[in-house]
N, C-alpha and C positions, 0 to 999 in steps of 0.2 A: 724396472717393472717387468714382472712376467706375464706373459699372455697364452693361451691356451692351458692345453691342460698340462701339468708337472707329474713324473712319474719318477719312482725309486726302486731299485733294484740293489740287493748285493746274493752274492754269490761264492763259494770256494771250489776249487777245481784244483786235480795234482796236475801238475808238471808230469809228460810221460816220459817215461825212464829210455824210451829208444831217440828223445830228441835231446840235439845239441843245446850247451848254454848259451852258444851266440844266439839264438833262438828268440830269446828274450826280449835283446836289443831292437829285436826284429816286429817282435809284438810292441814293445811300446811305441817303434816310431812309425808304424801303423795307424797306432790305436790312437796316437796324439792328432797326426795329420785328417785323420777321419772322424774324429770328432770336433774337434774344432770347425770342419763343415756340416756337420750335420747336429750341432749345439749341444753336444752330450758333455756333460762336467762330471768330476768324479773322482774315485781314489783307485790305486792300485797296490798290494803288496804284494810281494812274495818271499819268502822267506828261505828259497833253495828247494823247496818241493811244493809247498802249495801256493794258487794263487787267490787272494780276497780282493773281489773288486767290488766297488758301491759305486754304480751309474746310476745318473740323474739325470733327467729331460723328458723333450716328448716322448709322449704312453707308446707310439709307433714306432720311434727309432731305439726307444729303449728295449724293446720286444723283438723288433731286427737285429739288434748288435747282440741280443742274450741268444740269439737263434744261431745266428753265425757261428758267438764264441763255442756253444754247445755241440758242434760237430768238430771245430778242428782240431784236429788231429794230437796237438801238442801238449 
């Protein structure tokens, strides 16, 4: 059962051209470990240059993690 409010988000973003491919590795086991705390569910692709992700959860943490992802650098 879910409780509060539910929020959905997706998004595409490039890959930038001056970061490493280990890079990657790095974002997901981030993204895994950090959500799984803070209850965010969701998909991720990337296909070698762009990234499509659909985040699901709280309307605040899904608003935090879109804020975050939208500044870093990579």
């Amino acid at each position: 059962m879910l409780r509060g409010q539910f929020f959905e988000s997706m998004y595409v973003s490039e890959f930038a051209a001056d970061a490493y491919p280990g890079e990657i590795a790095d974002i997901v086991r981030v993204a895994r470990a950090t959500n799984a705390l803070t209850g965010l569910t969701g998909v991720l692709l990337f296909d070698g240059n762009l990234f499509c992700q659909q985040l699901e959860g709280p309307e605040t943490t899904v608003g935090h993690t879109i804020a975050k992802i939208a500044v870093d650098h990579r």
